[in-house]
C-alpha positions as CSV (number, residue, x, y, z in Angstrom):
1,X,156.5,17.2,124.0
2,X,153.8,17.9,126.7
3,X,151.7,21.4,126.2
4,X,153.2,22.1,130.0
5,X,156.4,21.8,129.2
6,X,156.6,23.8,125.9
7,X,154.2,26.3,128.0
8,X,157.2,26.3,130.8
9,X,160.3,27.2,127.7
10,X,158.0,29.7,126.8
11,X,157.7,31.2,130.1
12,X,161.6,31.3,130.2
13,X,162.2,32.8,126.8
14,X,160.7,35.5,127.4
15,X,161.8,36.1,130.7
16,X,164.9,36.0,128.9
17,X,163.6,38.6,126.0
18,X,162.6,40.5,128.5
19,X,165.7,41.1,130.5
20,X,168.1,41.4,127.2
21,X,165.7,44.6,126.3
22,X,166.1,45.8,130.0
23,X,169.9,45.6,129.9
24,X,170.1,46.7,126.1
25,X,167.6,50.0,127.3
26,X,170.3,50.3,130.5
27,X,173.3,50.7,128.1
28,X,172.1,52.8,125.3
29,X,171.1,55.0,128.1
30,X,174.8,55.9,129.6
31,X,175.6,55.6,126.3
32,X,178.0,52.6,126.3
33,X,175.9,50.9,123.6
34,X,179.3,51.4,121.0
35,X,180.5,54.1,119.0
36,X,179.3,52.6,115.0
37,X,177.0,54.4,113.3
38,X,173.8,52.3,113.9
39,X,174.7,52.6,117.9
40,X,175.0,56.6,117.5
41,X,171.5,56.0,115.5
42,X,170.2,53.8,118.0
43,X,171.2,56.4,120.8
44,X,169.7,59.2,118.9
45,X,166.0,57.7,118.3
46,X,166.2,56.6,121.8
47,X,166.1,59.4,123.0
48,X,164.0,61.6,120.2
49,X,161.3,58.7,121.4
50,X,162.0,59.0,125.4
51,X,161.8,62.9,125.1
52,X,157.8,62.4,122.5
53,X,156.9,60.3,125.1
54,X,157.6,62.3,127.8
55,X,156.2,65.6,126.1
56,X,153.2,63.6,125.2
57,X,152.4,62.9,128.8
């Protein structure tokens, strides 16, 4: 396998990654991330974090 190609896969991954965190970070937000306890978790430290970041700023 050339360097270029593998180089090119990896480009793609994580434009990949990158749009799955997007989406994920779009749907906890409204909340329709699920109602099981590591999604109410999930929702929770979400936005404890968005609200220290914000107040840190």
């Amino acid at each position: 396998m050339k360097h270029t190609s593998l180089h090119q896969w990896q480009k793609e991954h994580n434009k990949r990654v990158k749009d799955f965190h997007k989406n994920h970070a779009l749907t906890i937000e409204i909340g329709k991330n699920g109602n099981g306890l590591l999604a109410r978790w999930e929702r929770f430290i979400y936005k404890k974090g968005k609200a220290l970041l914000k107040s840190a700023k």
